[in-house]
mmCIF entry with sequence, helices, sheets and N, C-alpha, C, O atoms, coordinates in Angstrom:
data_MODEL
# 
_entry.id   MODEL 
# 
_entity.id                         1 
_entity.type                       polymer 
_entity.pdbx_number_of_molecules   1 
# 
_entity_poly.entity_id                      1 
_entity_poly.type                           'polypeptide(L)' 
_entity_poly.nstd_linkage                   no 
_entity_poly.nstd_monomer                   no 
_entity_poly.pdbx_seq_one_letter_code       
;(UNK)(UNK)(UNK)(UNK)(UNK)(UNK)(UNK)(UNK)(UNK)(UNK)(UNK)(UNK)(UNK)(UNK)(UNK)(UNK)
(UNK)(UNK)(UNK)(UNK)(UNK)(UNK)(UNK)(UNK)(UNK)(UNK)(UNK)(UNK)(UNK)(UNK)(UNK)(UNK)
(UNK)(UNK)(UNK)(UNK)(UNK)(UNK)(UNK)(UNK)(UNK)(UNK)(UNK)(UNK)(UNK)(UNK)(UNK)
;
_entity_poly.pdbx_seq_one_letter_code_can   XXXXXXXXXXXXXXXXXXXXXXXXXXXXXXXXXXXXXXXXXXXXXXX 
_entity_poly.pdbx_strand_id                 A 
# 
loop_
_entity_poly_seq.entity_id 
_entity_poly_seq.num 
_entity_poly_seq.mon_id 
_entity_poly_seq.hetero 
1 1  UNK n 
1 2  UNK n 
1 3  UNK n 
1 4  UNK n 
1 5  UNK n 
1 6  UNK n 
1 7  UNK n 
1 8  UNK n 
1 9  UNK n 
1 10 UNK n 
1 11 UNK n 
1 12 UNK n 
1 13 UNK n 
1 14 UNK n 
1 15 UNK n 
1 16 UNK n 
1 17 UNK n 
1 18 UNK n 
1 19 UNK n 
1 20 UNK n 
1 21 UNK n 
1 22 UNK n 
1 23 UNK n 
1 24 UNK n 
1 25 UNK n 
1 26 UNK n 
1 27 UNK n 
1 28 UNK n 
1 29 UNK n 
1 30 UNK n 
1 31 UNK n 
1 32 UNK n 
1 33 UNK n 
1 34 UNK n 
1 35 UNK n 
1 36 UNK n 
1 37 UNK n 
1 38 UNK n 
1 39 UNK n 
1 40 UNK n 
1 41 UNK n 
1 42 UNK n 
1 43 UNK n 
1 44 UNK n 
1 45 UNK n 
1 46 UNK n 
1 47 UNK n 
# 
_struct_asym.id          A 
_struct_asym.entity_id   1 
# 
loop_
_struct_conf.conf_type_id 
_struct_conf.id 
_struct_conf.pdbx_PDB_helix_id 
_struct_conf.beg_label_comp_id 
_struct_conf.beg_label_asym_id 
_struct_conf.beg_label_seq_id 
_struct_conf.pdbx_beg_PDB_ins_code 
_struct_conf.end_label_comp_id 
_struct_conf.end_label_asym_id 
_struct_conf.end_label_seq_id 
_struct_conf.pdbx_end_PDB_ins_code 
_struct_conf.beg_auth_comp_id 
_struct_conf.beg_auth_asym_id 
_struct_conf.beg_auth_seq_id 
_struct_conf.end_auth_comp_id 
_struct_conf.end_auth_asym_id 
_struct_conf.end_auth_seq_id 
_struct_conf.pdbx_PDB_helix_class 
_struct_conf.details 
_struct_conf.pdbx_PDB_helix_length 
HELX_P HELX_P1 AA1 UNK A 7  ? UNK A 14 ? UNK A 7  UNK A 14 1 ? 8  
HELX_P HELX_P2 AA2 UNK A 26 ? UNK A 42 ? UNK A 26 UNK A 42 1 ? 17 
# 
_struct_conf_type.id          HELX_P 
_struct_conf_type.criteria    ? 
_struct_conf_type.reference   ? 
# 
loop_
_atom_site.group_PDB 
_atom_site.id 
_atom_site.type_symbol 
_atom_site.label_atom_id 
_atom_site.label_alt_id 
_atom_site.label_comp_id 
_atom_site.label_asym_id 
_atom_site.label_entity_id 
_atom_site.label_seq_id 
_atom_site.pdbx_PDB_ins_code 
_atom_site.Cartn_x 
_atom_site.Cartn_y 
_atom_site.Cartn_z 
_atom_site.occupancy 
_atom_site.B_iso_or_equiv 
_atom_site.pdbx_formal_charge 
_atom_site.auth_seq_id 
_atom_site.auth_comp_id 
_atom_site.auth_asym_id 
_atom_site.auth_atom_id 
_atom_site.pdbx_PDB_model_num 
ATOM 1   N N  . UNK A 1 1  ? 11.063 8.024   -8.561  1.00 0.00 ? 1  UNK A N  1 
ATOM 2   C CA . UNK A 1 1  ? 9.888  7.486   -9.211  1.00 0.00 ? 1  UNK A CA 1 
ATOM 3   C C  . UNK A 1 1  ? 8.684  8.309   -8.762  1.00 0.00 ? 1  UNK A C  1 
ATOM 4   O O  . UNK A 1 1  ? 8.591  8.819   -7.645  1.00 0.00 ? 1  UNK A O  1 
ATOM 5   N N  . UNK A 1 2  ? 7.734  8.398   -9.767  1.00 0.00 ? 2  UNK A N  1 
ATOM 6   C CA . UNK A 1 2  ? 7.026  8.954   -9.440  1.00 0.00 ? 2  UNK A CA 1 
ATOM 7   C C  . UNK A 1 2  ? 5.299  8.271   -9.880  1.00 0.00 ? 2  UNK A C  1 
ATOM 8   O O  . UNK A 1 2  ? 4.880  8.145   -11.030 1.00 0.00 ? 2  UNK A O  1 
ATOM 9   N N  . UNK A 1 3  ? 4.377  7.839   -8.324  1.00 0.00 ? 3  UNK A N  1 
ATOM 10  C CA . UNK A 1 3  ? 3.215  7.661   -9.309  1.00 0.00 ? 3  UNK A CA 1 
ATOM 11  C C  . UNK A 1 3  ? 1.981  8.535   -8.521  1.00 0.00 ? 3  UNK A C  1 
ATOM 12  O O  . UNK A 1 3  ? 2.074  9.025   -7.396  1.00 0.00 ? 3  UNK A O  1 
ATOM 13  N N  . UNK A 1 4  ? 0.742  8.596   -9.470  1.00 0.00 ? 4  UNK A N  1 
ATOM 14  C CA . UNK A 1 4  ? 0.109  9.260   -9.217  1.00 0.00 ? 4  UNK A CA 1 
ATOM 15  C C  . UNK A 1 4  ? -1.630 8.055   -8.349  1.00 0.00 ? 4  UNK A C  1 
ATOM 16  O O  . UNK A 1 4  ? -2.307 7.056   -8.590  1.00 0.00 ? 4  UNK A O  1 
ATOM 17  N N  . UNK A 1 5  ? -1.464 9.221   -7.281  1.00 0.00 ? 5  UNK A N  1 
ATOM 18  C CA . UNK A 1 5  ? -2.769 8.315   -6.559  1.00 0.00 ? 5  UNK A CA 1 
ATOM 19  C C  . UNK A 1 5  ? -4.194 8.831   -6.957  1.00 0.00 ? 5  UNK A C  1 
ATOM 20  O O  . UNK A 1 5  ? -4.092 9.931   -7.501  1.00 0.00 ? 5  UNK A O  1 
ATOM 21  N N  . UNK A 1 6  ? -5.351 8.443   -6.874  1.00 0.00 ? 6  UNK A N  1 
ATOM 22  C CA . UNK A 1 6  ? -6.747 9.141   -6.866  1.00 0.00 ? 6  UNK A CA 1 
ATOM 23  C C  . UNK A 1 6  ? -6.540 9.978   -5.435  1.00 0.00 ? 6  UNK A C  1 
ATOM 24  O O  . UNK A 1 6  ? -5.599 9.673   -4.701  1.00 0.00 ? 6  UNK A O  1 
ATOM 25  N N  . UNK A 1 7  ? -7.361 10.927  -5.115  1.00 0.00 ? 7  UNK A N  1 
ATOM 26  C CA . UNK A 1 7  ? -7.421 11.627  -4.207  1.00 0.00 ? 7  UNK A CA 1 
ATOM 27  C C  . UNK A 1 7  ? -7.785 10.958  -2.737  1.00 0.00 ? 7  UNK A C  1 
ATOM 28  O O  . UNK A 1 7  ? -7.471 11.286  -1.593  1.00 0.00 ? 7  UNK A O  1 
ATOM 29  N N  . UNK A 1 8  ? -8.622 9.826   -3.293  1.00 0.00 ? 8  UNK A N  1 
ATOM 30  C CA . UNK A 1 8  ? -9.341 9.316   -2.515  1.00 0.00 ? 8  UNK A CA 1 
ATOM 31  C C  . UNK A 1 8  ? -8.080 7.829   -1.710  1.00 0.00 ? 8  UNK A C  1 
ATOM 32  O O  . UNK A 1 8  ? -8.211 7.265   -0.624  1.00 0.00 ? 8  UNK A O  1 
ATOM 33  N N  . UNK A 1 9  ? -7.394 7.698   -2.378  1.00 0.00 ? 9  UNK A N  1 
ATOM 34  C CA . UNK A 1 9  ? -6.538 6.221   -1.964  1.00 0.00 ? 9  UNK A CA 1 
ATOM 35  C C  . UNK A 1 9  ? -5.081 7.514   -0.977  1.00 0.00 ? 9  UNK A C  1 
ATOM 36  O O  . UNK A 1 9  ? -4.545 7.250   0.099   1.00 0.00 ? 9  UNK A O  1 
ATOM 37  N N  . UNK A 1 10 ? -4.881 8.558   -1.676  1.00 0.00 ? 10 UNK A N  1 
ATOM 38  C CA . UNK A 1 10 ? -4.087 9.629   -1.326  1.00 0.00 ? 10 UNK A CA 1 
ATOM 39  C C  . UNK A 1 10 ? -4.408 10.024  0.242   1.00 0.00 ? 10 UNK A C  1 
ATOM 40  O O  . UNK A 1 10 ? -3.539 10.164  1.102   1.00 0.00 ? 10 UNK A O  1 
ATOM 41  N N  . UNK A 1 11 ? -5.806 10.176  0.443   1.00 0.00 ? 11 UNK A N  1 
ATOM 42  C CA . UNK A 1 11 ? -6.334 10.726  1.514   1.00 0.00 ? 11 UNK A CA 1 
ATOM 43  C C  . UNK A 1 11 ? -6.322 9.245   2.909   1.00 0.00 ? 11 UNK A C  1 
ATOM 44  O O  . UNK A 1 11 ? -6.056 9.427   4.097   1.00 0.00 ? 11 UNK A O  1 
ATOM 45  N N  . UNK A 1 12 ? -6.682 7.919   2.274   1.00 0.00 ? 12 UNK A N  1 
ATOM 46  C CA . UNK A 1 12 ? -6.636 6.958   3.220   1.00 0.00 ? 12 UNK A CA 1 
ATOM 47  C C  . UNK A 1 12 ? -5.363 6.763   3.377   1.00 0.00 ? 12 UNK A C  1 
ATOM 48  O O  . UNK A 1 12 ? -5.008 7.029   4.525   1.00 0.00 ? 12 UNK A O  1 
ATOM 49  N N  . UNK A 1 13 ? -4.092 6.220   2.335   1.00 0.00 ? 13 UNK A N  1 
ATOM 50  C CA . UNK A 1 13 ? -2.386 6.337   2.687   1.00 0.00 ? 13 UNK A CA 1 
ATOM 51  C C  . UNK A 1 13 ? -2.229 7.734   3.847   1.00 0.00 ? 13 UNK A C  1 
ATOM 52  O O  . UNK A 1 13 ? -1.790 7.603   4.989   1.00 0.00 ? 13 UNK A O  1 
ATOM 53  N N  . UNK A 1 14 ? -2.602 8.779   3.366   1.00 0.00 ? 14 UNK A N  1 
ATOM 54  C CA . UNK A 1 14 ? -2.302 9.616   4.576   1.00 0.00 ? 14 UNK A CA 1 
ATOM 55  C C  . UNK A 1 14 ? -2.440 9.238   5.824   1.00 0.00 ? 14 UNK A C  1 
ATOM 56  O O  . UNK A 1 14 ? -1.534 8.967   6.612   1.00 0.00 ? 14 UNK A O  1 
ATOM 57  N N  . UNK A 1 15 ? -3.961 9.214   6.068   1.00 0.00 ? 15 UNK A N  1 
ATOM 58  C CA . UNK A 1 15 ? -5.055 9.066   6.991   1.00 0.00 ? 15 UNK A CA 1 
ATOM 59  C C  . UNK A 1 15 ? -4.333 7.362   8.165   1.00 0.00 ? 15 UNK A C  1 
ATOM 60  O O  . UNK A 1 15 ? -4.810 6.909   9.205   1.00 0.00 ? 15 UNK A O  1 
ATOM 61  N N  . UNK A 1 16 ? -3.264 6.956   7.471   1.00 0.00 ? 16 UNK A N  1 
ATOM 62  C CA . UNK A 1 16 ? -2.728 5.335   7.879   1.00 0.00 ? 16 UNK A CA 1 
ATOM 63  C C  . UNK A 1 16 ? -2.053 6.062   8.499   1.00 0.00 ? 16 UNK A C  1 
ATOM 64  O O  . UNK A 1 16 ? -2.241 6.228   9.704   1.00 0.00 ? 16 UNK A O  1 
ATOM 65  N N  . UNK A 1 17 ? -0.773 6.885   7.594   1.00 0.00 ? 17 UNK A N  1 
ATOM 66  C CA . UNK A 1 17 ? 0.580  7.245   8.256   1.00 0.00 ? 17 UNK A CA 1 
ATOM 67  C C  . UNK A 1 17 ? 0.545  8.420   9.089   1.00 0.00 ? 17 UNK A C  1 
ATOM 68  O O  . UNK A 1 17 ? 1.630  8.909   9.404   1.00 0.00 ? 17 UNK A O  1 
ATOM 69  N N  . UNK A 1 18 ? -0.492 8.941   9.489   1.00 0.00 ? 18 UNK A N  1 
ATOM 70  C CA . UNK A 1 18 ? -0.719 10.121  10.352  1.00 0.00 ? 18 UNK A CA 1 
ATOM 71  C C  . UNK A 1 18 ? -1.148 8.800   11.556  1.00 0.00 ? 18 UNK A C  1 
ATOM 72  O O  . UNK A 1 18 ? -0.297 8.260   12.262  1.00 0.00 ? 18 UNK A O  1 
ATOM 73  N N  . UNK A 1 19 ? -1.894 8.625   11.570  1.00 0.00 ? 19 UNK A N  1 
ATOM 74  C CA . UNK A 1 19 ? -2.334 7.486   12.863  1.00 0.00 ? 19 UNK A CA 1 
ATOM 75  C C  . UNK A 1 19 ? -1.247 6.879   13.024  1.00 0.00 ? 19 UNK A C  1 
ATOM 76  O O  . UNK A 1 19 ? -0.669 7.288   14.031  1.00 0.00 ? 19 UNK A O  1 
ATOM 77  N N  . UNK A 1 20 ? -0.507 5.796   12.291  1.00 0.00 ? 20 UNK A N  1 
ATOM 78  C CA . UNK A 1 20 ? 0.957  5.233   12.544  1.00 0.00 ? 20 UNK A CA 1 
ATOM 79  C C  . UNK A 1 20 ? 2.172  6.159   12.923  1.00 0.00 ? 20 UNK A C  1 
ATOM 80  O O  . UNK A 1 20 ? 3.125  5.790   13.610  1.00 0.00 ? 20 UNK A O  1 
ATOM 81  N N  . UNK A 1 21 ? 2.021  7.297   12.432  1.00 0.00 ? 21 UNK A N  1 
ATOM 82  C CA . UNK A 1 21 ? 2.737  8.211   12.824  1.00 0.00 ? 21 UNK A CA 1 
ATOM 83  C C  . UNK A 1 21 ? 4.135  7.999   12.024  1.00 0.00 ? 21 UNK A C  1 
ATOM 84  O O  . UNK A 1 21 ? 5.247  8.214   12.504  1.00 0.00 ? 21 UNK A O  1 
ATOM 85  N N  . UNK A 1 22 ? 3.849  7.511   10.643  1.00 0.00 ? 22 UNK A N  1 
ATOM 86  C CA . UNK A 1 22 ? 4.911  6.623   9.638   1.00 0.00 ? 22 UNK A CA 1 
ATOM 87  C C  . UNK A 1 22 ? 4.731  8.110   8.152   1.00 0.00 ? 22 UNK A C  1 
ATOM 88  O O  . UNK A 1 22 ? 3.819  8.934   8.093   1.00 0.00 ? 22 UNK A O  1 
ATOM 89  N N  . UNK A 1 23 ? 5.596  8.015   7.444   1.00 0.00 ? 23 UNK A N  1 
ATOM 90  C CA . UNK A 1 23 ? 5.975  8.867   6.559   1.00 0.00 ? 23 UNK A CA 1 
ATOM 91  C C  . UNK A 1 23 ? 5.043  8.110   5.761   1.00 0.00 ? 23 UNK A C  1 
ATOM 92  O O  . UNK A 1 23 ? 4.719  6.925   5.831   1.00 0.00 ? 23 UNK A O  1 
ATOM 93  N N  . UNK A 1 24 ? 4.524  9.422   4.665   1.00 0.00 ? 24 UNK A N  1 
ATOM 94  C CA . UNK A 1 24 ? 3.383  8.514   3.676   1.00 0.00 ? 24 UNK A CA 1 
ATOM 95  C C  . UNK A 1 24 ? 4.301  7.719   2.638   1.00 0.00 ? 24 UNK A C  1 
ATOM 96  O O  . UNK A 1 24 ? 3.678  7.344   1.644   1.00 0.00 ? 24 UNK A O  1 
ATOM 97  N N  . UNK A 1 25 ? 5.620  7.395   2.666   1.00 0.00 ? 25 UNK A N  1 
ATOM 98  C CA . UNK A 1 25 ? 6.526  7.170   1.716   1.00 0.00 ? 25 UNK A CA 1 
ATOM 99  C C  . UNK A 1 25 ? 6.095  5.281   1.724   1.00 0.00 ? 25 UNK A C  1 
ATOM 100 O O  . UNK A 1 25 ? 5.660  4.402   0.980   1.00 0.00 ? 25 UNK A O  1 
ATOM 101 N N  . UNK A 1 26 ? 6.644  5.531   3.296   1.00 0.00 ? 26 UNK A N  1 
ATOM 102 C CA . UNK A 1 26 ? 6.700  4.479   4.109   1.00 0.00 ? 26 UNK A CA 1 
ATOM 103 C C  . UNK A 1 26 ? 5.035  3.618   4.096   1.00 0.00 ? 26 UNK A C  1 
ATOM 104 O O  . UNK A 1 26 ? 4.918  2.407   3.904   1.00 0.00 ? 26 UNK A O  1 
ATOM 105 N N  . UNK A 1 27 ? 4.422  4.121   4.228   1.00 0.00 ? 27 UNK A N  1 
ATOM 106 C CA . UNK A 1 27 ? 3.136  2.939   4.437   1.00 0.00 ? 27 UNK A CA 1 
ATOM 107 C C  . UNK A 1 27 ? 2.581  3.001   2.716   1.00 0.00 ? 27 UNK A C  1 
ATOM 108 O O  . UNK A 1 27 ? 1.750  2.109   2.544   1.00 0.00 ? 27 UNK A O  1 
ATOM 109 N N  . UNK A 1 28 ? 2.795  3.693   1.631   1.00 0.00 ? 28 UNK A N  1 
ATOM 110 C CA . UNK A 1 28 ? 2.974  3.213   0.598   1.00 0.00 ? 28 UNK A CA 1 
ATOM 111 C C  . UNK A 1 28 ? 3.530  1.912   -0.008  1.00 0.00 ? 28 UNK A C  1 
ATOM 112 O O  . UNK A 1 28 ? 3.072  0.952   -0.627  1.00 0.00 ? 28 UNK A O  1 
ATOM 113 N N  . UNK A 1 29 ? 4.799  2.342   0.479   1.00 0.00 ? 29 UNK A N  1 
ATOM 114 C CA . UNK A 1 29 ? 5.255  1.081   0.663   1.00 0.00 ? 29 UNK A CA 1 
ATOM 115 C C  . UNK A 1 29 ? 4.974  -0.575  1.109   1.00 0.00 ? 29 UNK A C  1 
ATOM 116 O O  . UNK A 1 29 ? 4.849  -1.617  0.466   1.00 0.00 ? 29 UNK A O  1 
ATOM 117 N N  . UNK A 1 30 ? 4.951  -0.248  2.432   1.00 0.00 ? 30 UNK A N  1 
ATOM 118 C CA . UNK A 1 30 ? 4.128  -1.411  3.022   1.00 0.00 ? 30 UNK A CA 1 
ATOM 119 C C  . UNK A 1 30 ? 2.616  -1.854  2.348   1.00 0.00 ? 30 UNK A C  1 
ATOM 120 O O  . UNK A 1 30 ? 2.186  -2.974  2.072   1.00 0.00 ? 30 UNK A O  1 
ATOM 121 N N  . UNK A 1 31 ? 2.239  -1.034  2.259   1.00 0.00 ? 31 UNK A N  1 
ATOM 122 C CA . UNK A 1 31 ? 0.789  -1.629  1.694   1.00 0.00 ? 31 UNK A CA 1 
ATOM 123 C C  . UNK A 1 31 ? 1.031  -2.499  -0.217  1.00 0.00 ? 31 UNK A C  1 
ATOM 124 O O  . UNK A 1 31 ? 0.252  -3.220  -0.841  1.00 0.00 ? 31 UNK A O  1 
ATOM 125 N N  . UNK A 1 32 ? 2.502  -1.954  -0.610  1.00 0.00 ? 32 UNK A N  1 
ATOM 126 C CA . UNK A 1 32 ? 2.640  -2.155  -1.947  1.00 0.00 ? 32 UNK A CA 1 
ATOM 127 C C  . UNK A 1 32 ? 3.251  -3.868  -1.425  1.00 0.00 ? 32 UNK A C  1 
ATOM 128 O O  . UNK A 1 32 ? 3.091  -4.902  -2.074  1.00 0.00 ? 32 UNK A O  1 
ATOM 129 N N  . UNK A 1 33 ? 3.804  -3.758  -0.382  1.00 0.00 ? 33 UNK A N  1 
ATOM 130 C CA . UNK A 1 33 ? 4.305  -5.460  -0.376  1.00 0.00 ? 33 UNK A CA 1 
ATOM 131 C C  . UNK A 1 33 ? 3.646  -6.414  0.051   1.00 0.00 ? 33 UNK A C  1 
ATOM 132 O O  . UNK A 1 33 ? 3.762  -7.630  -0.105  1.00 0.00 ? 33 UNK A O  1 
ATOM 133 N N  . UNK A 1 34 ? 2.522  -5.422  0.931   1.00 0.00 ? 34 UNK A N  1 
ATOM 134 C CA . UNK A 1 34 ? 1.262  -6.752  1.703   1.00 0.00 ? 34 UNK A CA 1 
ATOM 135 C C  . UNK A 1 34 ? 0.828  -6.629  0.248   1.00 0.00 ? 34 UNK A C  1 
ATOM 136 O O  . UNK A 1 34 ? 0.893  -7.808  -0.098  1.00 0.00 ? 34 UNK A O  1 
ATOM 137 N N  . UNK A 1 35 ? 0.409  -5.917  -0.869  1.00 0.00 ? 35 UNK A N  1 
ATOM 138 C CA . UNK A 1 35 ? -0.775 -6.391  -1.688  1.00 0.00 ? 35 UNK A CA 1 
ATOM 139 C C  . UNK A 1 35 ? -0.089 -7.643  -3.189  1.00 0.00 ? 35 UNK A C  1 
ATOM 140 O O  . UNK A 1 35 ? -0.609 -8.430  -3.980  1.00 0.00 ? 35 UNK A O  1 
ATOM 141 N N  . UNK A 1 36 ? 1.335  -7.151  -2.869  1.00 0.00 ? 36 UNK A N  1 
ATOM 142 C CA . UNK A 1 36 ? 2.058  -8.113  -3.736  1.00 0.00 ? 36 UNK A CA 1 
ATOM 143 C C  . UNK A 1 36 ? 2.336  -9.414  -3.368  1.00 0.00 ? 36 UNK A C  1 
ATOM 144 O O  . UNK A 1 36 ? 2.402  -10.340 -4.177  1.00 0.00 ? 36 UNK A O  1 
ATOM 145 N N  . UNK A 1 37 ? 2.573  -9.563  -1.674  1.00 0.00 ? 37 UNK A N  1 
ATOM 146 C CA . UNK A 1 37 ? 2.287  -11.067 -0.990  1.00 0.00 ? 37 UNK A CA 1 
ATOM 147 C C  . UNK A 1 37 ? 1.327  -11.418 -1.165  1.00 0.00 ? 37 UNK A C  1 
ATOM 148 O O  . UNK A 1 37 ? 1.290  -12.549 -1.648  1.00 0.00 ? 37 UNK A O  1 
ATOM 149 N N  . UNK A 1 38 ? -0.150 -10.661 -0.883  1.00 0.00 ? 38 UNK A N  1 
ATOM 150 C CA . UNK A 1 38 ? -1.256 -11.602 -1.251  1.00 0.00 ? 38 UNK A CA 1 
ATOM 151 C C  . UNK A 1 38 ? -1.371 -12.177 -2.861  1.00 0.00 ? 38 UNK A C  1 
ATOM 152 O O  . UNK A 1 38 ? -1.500 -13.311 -3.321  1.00 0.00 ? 38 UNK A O  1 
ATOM 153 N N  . UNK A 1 39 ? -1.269 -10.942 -3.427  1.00 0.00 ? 39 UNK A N  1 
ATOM 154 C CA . UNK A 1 39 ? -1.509 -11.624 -4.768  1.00 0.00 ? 39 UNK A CA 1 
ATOM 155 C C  . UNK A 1 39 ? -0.717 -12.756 -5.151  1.00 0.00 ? 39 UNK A C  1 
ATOM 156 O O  . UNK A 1 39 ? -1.236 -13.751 -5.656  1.00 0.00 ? 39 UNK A O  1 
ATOM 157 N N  . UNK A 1 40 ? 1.019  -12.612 -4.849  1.00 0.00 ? 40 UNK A N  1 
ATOM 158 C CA . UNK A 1 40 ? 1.772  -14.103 -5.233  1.00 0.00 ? 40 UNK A CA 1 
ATOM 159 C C  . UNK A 1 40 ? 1.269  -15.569 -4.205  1.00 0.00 ? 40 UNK A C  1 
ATOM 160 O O  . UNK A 1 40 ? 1.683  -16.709 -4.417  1.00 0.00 ? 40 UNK A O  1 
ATOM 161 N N  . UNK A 1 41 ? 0.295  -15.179 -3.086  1.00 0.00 ? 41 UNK A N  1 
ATOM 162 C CA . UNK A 1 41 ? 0.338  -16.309 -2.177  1.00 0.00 ? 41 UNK A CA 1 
ATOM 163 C C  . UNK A 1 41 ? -1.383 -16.895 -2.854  1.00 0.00 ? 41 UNK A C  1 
ATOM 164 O O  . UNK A 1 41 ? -1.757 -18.066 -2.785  1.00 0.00 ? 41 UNK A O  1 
ATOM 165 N N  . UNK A 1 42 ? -2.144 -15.830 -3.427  1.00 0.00 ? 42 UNK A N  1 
ATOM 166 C CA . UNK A 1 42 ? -3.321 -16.221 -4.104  1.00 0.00 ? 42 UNK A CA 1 
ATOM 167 C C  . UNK A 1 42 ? -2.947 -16.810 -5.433  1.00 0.00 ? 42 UNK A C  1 
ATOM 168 O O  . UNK A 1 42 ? -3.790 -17.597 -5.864  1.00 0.00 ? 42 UNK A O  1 
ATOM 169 N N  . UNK A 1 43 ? -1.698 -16.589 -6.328  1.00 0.00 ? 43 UNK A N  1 
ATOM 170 C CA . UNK A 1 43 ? -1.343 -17.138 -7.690  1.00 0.00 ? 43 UNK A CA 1 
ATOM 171 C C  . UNK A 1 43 ? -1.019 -18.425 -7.095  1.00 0.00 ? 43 UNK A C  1 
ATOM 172 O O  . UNK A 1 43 ? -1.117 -19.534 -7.619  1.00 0.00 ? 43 UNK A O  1 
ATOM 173 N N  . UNK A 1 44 ? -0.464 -18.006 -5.474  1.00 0.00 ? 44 UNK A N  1 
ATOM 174 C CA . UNK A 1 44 ? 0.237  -20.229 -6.037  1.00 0.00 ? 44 UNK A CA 1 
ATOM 175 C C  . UNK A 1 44 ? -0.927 -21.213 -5.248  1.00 0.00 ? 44 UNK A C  1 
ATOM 176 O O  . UNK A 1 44 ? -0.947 -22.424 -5.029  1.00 0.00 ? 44 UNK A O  1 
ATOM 177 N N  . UNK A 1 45 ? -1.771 -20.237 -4.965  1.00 0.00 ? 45 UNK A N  1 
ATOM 178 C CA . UNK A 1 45 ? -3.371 -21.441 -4.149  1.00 0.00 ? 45 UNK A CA 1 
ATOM 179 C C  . UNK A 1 45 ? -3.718 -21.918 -5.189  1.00 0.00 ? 45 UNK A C  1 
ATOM 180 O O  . UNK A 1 45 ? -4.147 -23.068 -5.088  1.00 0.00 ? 45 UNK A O  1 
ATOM 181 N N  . UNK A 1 46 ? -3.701 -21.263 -6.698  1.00 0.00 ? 46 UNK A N  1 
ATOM 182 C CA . UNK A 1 46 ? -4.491 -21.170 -7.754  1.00 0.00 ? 46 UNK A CA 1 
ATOM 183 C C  . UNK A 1 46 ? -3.286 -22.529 -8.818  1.00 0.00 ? 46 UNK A C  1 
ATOM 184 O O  . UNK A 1 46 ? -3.523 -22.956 -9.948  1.00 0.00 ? 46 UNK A O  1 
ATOM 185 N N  . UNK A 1 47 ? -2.580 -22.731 -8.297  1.00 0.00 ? 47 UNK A N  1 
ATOM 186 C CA . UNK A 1 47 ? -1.723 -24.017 -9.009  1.00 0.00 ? 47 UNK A CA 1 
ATOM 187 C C  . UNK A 1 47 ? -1.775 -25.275 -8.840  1.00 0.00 ? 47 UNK A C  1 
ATOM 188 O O  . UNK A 1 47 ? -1.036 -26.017 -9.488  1.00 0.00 ? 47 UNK A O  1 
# 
């Protein structure tokens, strides 16, 4: 799969996994499941 970042979201994902010392694959990742927990834990406040 392939997606494309702004330069600017490209440069902070880096800027994570260089400090974590984590593959940029990897904190892509992670940041894709914290932002999908919040959003499903903000859809069911909203019920």
């Amino acid at each position: 799969m392939t997606i494309y970042l702004s330069d600017e979201i490209r440069d902070r994902v880096k800027a994570i996994a260089d400090r974590e010392r984590r593959s940029f694959s990897f904190v892509v990742e992670e940041v894709l499941i914290k932002g999908l927990e919040a959003s499903e834990t903000e859809s069911n406040g909203k019920e």
